[in-house]
Residue frames as qw, qx, qy, qz and C-alpha x, y, z in Angstrom:
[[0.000, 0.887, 0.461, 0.000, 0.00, 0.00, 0.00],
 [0.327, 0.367, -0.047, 0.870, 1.77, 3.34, -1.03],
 [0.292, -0.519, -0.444, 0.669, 1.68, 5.78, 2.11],
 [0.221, 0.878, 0.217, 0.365, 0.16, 9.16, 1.03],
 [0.330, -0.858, 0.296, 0.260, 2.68, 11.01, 3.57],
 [0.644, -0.381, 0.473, 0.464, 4.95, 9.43, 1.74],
 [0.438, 0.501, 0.587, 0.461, 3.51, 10.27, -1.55],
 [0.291, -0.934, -0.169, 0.118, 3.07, 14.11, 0.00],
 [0.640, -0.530, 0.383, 0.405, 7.07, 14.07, 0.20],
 [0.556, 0.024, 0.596, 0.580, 7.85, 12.68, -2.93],
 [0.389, 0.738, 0.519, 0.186, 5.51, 15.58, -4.63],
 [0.132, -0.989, -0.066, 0.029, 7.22, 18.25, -2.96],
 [0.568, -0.436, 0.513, 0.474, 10.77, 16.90, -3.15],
 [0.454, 0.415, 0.591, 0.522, 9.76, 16.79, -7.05],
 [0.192, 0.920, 0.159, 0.301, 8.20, 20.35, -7.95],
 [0.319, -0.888, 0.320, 0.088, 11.28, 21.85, -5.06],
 [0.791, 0.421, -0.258, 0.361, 14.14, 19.33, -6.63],
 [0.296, 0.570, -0.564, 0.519, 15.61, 19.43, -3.98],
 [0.585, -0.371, -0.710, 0.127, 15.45, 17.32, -0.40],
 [0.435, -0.147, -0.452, 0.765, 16.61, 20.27, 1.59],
 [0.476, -0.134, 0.055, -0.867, 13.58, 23.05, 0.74],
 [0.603, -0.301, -0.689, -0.266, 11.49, 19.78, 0.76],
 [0.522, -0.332, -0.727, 0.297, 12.18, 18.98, 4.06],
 [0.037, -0.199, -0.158, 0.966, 11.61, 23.30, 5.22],
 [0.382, -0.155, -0.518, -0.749, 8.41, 23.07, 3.22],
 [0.645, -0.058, -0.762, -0.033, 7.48, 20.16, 5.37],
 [0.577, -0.681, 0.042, -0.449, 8.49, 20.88, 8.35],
 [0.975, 0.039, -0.097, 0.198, 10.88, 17.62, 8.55],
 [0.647, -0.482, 0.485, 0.337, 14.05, 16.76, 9.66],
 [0.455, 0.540, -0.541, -0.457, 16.21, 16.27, 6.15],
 [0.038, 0.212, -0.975, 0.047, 17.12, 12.59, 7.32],
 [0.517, 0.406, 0.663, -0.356, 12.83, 12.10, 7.23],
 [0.539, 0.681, -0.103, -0.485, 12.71, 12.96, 3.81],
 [0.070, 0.504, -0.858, -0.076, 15.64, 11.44, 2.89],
 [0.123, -0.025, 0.981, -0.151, 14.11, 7.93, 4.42],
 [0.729, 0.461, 0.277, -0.424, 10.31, 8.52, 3.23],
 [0.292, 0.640, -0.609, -0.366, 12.29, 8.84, -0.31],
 [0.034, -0.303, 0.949, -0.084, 14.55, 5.69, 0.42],
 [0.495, 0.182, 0.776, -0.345, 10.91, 3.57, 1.49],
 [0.685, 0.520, 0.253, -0.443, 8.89, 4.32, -1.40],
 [0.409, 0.544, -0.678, -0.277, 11.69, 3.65, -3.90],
 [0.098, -0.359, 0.910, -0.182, 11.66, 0.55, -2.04],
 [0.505, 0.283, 0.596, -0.556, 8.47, -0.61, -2.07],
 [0.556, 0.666, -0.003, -0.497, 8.62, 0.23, -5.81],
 [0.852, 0.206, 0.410, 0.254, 11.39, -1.22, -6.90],
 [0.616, 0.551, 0.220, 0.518, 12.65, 1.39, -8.68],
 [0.405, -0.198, -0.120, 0.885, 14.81, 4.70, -8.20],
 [0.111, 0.869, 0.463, -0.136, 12.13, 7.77, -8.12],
 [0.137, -0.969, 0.103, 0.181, 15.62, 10.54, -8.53],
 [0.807, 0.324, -0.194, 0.454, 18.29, 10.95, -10.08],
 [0.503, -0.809, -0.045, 0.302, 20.83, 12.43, -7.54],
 [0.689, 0.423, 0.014, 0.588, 23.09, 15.17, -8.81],
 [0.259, 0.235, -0.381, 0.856, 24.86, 16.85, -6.05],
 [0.161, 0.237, 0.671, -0.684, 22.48, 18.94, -3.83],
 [0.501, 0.345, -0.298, -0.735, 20.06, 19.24, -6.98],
 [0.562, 0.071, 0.762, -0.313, 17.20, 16.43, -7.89],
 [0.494, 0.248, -0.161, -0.818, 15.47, 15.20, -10.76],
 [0.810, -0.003, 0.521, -0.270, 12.91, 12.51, -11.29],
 [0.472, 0.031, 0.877, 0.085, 13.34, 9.24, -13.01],
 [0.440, -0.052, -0.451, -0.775, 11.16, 8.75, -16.39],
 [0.396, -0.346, -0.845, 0.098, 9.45, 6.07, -13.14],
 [0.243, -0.319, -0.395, 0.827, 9.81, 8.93, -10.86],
 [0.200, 0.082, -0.275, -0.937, 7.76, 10.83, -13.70],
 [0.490, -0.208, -0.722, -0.442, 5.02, 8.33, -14.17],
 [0.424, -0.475, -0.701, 0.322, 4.44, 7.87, -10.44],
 [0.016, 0.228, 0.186, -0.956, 3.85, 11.84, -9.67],
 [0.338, -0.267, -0.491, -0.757, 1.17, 11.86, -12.26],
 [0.591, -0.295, -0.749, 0.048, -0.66, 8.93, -9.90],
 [0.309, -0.197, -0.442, 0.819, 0.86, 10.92, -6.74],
 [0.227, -0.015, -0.118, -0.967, -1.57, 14.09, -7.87],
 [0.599, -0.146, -0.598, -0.512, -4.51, 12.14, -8.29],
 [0.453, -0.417, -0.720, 0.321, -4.39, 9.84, -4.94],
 [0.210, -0.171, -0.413, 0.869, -3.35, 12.98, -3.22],
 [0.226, -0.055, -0.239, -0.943, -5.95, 14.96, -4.65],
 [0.673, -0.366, -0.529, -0.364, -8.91, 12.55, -4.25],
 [0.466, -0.305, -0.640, 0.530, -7.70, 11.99, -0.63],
 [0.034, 0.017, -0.090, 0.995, -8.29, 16.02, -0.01],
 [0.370, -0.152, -0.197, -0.895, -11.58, 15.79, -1.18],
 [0.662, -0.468, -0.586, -0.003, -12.82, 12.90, 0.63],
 [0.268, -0.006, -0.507, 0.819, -11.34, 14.71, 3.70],
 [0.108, -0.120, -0.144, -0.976, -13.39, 17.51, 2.70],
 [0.666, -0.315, -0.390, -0.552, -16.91, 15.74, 2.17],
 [0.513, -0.329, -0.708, 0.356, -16.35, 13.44, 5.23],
 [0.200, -0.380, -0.335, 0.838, -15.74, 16.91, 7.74],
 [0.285, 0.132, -0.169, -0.934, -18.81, 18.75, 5.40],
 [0.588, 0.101, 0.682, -0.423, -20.99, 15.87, 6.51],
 [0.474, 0.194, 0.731, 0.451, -20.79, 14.81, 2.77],
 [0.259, 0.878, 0.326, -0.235, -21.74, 18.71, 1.58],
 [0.548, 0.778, 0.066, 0.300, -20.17, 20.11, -1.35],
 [0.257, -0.922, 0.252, 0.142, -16.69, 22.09, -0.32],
 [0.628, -0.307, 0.304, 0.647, -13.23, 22.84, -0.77],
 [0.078, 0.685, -0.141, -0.710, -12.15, 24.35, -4.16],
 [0.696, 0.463, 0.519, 0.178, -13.63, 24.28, -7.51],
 [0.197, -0.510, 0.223, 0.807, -11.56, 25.69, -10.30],
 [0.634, 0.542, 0.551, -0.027, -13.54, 26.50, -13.18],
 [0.278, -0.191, 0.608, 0.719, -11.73, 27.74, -16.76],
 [0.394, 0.731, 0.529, -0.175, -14.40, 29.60, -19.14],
 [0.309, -0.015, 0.053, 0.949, -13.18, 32.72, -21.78],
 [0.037, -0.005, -0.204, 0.978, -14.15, 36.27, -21.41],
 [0.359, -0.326, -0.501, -0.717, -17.68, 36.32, -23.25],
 [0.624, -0.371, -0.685, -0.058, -19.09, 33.23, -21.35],
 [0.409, 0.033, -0.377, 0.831, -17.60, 34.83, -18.39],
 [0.162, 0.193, 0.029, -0.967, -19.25, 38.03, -18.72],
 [0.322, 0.074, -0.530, -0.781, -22.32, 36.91, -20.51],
 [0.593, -0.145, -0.788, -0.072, -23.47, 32.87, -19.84],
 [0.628, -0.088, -0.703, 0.322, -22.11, 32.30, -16.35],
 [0.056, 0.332, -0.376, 0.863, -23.21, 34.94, -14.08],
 [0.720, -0.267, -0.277, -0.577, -26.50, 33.78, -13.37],
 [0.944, -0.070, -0.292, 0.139, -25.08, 29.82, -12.67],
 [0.467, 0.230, -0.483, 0.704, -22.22, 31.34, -10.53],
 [0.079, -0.307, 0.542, -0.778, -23.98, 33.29, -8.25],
 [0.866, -0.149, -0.135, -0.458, -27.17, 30.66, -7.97],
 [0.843, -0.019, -0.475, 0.253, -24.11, 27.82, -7.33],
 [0.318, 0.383, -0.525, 0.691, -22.34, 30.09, -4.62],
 [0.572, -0.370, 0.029, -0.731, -25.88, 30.63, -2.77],
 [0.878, -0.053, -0.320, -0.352, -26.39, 27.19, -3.02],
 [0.908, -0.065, -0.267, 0.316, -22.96, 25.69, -1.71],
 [0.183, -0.973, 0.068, -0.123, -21.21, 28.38, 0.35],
 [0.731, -0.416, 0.463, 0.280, -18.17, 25.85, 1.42],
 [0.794, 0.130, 0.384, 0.454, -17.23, 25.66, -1.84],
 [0.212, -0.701, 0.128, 0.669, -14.54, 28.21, -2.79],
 [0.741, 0.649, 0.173, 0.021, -14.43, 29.29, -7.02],
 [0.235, -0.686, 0.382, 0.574, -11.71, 30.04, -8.26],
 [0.667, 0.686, 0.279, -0.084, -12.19, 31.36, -12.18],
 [0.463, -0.212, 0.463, 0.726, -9.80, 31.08, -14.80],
 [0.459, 0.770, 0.060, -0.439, -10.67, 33.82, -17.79],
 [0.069, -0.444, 0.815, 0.365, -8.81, 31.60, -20.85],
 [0.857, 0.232, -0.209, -0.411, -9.94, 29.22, -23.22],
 [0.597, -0.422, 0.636, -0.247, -9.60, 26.60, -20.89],
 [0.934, 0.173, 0.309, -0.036, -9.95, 23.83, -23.50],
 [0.207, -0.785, 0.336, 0.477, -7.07, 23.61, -26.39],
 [0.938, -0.006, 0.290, -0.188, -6.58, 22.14, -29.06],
 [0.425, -0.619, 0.636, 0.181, -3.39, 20.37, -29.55],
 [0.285, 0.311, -0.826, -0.374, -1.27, 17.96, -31.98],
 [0.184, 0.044, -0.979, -0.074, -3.43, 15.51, -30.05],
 [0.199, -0.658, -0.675, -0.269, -6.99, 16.48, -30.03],
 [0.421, -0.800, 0.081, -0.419, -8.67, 19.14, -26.77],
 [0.536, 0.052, -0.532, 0.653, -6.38, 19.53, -24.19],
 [0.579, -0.775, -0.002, -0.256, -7.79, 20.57, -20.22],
 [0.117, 0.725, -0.406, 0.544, -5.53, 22.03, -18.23],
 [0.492, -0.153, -0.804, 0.296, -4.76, 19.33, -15.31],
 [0.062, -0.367, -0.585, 0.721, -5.97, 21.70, -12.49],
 [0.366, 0.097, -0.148, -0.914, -9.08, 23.10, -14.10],
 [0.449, 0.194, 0.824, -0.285, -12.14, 20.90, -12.42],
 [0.465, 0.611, 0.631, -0.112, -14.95, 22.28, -15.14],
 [0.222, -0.252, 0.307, 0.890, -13.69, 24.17, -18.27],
 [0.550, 0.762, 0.291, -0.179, -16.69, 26.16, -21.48],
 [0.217, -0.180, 0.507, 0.815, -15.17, 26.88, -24.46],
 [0.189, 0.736, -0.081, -0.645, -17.03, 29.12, -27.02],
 [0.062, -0.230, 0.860, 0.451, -16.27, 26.66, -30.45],
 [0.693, -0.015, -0.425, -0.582, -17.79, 24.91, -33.21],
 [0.942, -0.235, 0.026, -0.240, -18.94, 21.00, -31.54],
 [0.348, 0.475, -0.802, 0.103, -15.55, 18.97, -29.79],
 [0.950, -0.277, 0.018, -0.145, -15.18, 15.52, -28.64],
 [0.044, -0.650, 0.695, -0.306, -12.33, 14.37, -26.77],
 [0.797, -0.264, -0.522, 0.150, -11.92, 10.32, -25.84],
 [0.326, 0.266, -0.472, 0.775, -9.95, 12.12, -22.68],
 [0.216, -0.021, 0.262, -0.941, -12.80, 14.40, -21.60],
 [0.067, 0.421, 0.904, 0.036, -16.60, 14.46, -20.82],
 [0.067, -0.080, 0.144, 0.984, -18.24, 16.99, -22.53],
 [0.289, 0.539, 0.771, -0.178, -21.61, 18.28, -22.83],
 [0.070, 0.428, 0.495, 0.753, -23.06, 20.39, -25.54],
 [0.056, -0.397, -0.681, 0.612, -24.89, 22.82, -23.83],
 [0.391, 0.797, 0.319, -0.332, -26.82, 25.77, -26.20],
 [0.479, 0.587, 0.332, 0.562, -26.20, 26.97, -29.84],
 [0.161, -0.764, -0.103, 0.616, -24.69, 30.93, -29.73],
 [0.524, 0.751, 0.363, 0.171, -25.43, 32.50, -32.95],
 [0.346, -0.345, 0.130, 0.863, -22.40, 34.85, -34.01],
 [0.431, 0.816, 0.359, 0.144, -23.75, 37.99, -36.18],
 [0.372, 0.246, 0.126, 0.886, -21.96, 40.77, -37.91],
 [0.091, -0.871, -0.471, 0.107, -23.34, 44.12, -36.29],
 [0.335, 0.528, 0.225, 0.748, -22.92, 48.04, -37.13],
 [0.100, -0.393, -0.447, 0.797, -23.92, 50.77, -35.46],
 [0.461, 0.579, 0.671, 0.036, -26.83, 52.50, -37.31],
 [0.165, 0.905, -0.094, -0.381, -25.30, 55.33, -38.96],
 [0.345, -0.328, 0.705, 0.526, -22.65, 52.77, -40.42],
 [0.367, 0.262, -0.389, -0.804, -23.43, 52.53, -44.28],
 [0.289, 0.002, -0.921, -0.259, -24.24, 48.81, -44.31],
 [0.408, 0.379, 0.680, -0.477, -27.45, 49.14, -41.76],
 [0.470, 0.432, 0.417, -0.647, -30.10, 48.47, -43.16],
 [0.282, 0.590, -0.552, -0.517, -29.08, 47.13, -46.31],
 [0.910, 0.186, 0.227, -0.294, -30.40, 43.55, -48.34],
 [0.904, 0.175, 0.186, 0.343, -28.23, 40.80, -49.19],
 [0.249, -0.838, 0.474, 0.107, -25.04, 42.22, -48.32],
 [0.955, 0.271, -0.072, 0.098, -22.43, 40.50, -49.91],
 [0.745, -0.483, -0.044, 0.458, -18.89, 39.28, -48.60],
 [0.644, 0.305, 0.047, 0.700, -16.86, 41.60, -51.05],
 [0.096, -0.778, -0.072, -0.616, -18.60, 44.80, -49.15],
 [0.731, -0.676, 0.018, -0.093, -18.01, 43.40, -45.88],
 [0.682, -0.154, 0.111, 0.707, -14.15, 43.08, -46.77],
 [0.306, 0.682, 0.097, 0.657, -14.38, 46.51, -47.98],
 [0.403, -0.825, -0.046, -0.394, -15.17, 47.71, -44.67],
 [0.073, 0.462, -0.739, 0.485, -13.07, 47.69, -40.83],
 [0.763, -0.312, -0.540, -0.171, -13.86, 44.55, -39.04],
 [0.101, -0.608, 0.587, -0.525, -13.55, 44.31, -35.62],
 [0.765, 0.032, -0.642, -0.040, -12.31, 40.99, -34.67],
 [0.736, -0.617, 0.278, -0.022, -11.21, 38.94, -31.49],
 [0.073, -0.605, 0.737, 0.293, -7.54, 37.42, -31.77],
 [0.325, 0.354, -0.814, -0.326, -6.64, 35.02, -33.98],
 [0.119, 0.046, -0.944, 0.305, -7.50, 32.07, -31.40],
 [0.460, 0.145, 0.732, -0.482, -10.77, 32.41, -31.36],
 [0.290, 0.241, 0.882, 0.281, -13.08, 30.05, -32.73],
 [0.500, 0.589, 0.630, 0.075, -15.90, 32.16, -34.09],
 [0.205, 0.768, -0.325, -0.513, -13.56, 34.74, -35.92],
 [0.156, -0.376, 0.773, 0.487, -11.89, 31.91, -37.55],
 [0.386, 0.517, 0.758, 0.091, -15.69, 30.77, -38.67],
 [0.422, 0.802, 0.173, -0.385, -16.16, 34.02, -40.11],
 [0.117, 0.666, -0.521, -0.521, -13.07, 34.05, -41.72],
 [0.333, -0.048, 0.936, 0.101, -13.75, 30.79, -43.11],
 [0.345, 0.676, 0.612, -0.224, -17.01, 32.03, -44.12],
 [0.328, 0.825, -0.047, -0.458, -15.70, 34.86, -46.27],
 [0.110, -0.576, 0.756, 0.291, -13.05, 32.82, -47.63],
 [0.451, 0.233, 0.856, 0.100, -15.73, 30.17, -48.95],
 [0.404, 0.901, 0.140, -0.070, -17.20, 33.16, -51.17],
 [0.752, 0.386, 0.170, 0.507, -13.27, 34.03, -51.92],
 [0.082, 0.826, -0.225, 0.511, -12.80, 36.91, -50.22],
 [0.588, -0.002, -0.542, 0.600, -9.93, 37.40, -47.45],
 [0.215, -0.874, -0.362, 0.243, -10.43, 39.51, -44.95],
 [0.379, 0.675, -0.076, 0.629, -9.58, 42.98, -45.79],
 [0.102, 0.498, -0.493, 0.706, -8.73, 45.85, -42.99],
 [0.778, -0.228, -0.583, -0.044, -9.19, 45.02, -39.59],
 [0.138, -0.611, 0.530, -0.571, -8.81, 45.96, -35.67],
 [0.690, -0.202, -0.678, 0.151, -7.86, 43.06, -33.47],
 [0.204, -0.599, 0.474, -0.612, -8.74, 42.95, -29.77],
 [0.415, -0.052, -0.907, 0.044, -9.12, 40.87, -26.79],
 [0.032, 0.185, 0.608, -0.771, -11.58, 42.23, -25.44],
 [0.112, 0.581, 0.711, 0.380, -15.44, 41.57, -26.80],
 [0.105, -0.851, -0.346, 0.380, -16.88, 44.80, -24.53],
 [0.264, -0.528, 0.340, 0.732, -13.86, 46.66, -26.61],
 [0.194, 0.010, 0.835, 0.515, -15.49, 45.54, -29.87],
 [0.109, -0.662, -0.687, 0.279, -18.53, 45.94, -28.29],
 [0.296, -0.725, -0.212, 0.585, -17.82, 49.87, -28.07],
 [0.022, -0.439, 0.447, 0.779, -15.99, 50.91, -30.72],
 [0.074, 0.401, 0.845, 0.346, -18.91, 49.17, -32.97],
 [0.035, -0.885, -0.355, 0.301, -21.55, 51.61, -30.86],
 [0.196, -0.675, 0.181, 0.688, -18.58, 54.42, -31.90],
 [0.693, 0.674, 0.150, -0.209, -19.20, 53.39, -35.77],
 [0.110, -0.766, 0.571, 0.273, -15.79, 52.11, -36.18],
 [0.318, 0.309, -0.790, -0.424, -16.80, 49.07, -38.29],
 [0.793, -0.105, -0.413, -0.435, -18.38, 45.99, -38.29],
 [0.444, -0.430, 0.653, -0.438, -18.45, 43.83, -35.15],
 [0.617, 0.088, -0.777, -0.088, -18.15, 39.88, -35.29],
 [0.102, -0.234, 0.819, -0.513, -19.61, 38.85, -31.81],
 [0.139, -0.357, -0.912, -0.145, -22.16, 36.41, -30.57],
 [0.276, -0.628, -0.635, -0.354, -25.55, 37.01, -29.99],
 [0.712, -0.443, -0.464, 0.286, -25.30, 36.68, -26.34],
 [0.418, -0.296, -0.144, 0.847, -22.94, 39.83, -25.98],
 [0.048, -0.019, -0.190, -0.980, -24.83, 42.26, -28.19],
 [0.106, -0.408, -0.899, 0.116, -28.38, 41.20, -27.32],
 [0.033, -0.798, -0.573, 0.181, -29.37, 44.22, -25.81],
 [0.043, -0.418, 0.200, 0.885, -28.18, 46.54, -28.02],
 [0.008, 0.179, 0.704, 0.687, -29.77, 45.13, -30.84],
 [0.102, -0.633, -0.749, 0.167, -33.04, 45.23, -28.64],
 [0.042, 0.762, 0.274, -0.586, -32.47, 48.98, -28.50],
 [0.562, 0.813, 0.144, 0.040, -31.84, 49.62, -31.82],
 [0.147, -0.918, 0.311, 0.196, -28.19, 51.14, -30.86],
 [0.114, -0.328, 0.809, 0.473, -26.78, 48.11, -33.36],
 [0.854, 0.263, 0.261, -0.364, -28.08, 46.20, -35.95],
 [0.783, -0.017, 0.607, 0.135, -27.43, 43.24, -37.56],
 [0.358, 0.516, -0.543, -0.558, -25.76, 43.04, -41.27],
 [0.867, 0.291, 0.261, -0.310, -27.79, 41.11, -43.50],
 [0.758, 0.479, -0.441, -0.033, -24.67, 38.47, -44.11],
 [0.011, 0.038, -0.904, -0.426, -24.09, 35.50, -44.50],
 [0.684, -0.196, -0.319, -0.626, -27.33, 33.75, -45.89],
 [0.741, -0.568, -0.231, -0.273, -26.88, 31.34, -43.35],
 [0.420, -0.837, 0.219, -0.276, -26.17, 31.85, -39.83],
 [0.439, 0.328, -0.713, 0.437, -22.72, 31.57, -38.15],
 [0.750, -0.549, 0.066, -0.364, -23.22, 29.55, -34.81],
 [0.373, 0.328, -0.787, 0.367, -20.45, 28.08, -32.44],
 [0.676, -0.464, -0.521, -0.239, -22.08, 26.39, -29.23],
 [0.199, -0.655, 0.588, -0.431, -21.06, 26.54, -25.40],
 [0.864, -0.032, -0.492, 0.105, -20.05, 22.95, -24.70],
 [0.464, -0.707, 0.362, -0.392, -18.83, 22.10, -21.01],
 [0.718, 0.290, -0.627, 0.086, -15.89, 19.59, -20.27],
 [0.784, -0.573, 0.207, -0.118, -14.57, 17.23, -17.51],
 [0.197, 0.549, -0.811, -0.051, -11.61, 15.48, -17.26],
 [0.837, -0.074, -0.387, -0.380, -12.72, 11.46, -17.73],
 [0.605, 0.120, -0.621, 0.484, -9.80, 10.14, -15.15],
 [0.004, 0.245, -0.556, 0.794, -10.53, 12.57, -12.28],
 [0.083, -0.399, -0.789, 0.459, -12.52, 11.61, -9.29],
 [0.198, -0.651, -0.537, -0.499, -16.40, 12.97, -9.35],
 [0.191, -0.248, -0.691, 0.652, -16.10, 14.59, -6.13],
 [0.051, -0.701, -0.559, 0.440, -19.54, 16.69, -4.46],
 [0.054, 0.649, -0.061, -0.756, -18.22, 20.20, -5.86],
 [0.038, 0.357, -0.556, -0.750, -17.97, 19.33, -9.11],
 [0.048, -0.367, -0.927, 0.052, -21.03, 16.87, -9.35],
 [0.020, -0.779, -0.512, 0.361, -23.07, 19.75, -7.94],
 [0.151, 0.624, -0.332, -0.691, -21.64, 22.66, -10.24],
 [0.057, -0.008, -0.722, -0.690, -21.81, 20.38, -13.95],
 [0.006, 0.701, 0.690, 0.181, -26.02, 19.44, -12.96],
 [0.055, 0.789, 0.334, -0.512, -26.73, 23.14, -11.99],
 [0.046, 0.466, -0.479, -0.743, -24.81, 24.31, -15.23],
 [0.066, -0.089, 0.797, 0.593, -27.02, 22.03, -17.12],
 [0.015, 0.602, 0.794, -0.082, -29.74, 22.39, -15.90],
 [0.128, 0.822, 0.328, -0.449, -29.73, 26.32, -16.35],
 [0.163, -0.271, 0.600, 0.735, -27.57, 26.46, -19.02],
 [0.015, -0.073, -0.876, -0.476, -30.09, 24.41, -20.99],
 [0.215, 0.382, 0.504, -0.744, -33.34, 26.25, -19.40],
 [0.489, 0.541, -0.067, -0.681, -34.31, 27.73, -22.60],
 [0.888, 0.435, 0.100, -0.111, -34.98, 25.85, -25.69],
 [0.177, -0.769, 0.255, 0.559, -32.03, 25.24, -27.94],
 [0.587, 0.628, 0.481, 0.172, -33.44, 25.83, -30.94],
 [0.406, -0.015, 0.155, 0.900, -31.17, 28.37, -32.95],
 [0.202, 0.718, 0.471, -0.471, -32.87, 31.50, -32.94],
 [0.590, 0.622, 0.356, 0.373, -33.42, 33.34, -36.13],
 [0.347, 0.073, 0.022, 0.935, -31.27, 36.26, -37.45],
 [0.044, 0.615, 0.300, -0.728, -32.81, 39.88, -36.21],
 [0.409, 0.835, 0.327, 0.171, -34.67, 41.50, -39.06],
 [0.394, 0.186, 0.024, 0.900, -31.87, 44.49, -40.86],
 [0.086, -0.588, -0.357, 0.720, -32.69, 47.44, -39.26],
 [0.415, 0.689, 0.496, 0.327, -35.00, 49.99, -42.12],
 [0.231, -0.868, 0.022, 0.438, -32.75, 53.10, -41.16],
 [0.807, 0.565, 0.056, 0.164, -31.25, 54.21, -43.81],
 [0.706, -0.164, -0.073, 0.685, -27.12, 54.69, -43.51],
 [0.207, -0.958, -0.093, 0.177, -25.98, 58.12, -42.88]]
C-alpha cells in the first residue's frame, strides 16, 4: 500500500528538486525525507531521482508515479473535505471559461451555485480553458470544469456536454453605411473595418472561413481581446463587429446596433462544457456540472433566427 505522507514528500521533493527546501516546506528533519524517499523507492522497486549533487530530478518512473501521486493525493483532499462537510459540497472548484461566457453565460449559474454551496470556494480562470493540440482538446490538469465558445468537440480524454447553440452575427452601429441594407455581400463586408477577437478564437476563424468560402480574405481590420472593446468601438461606428448574440443582445433590442444582413446562413459556435474522464467525481464538481445544465439548458435550444436588418437608412 503506497503511504500518502509518503507520496506528500515525494511531490514536494519533485516540484522543489531538492530534499533540503522539501524537508523546510514540510516541516521535517532532512534525514525524514531522505528515508520517506529511500521507502517508497523501495516498495517500488525502482529509483524515483536521479541524484546530482544537492540538486534532484525525477526518473522517467519517478515521472510516471507523480502523475498517480496528484490524483491519490488529490482525491484523498476531497474525501477529507466531504467526510468533515458531513458529505456537503466544499473545498475548491476551479472553473476555466473565456471572457464572453464569463461576462455573458455564467453569471446567473455562478452566483445561484455560490448561494447554493457556500463551502465551496471558485476560483475562475478567464482563458480558453480547452485547447486544441497535436493531439486532439487539451484541459488544463488543475481546471475541475472548463466552457469553451467553439464549433462542436469531442475528446476520448474528456466528458463533454453540448450545452446551447450561440449564434455569431456581424453588427454596425446604425449610422454605419451597411445598416439596413439587403443581401449584403462578402466583397462589401471586406471593404469595410472589421472588428475581430484574436486570432485564437473560434468564431472569428468561422467568419473568416465564411468569407473565404465566397473568396474573399479579410480585408482591414482591428484586433482585440476584449469583446466589450469591440462591443464599443462598434456603438462608436468604427466598423463591423463579429460577436455572438449573447454579448450584443441588448443593443440590438435597442436599436443602438443592428445586424448586417450576411451570411445567408447563420454563423453559430455552441457553449459545450468539459470534464476530465480520469478525475474523481467529487460533491463540488457533481453539484456545479447538474446546476450548469440544468440552467444552461433552461431555454430551448433551438437556434434562434437572425434579427430582421434594421430599415434606417445609412448616414
Amino acid at each position: 500500500m503506497l503511504d500518502l505522507r509518503e507520496l506528500k514528500t515525494f511531490r514536494t521533493v519533485a516540484a522543489e528538486k531538492s530534499f533540503t527546501r522539501a524537508a523546510n516546506l514540510l516541516h521535517y528533519a532532512q534525514s525524514s525525507v531522505t528515508a520517506q524517499i529511500h521507502r517508497l523507492e523501495e516498495e517500488l522497486g525502482v529509483p524515483l531521482f536521479d541524484r546530482m549533487g544537492r540538486r534532484v530530478e525525477l526518473t522517467v518512473a519517478g515521472r510516471q508515479l507523480l502523475v498517480y501521486a496528484d490524483k491519490l493525493l488529490d482525491m484523498a483532499e476531497e474525501a477529507k473535505r466531504a467526510v468533515q462537510n458531513d458529505g456537503q459540497p466544499a473545498g475548491i472548484l476551479t472553473v476555466g471559461a473565456p471572457e464572453t461566457l464569463l461576462a455573458y453565460r455564467l453569471p446567473e449559474l455562478l452566483k445561484q451555485f455560490q448561494a447554493r454551496y457556500p463551502a465551496i470556494h471558485l476560483s475562475l480562470t478567464a482563458s480558453e480553458s480547452c485547447a486544441l493540440g497535436p493531439g486532439g482538446i487539451i484541459l488544463a490538469p488543475n481546471v475541475d470544469i472548463a466552457f469553451t465558445l467553439d464549433i462542436p468537440l469531442r475528446s476520448g480524454s474528456l466528458i463533454s456536454e453540448c450545452l446551447r447553440p450561440e449564434p455569431v452575427f456581424l453588427a454596425v452601429s446604425p449610422q454605419h453605411r451597411l445598416a439596413g441594407k439587403k443581401k449584403v455581400c462578402a466583397d462589401a463586408i471586406a471593404q469595410e473595418q472589421v472588428l475581430v477577437t484574436d486570432r485564437a478564437c473560434s468564431y472569428r476563424a468561422l467568419f473568416e472561413r465564411t468569407l473565404m468560402a465566397e473568396g474573399i480574405p479579410l480585408g482591414a481590420s482591428l484586433e482585440f481581446l476584449s469583446v466589450e472593446a469591440i462591443k464599443q468601438c462598434a456603438l462608436a461606428n468604427m466598423g463591423i463587429a463579429v460577436l455572438p448574440e449573447v454579448v450584443i443582445a441588448d443593443e440590438l433590442k435597442r436599436g443602438t446596433l443592428v445586424v448586417v444582413d450576411w451570411p445567408r446562413r447563420p454563423l453559430v459556435v455552441y457553449t459545450q462544457m468539459f470534464r476530465h474522464q480520469d478525475k474523481w467525481m467529487s460533491p463540488g464538481i457533481s453539484a456545479f456540472w447538474n446546476l450548469a445544465s440544468s440552467l444552461l439548458q433552461r431555454e430551448s435550444p433551438k437556434l434562434p433566427a437572425r434579427p430582421q436588418a434594421s430599415r434606417t437608412p445609412a448616414k
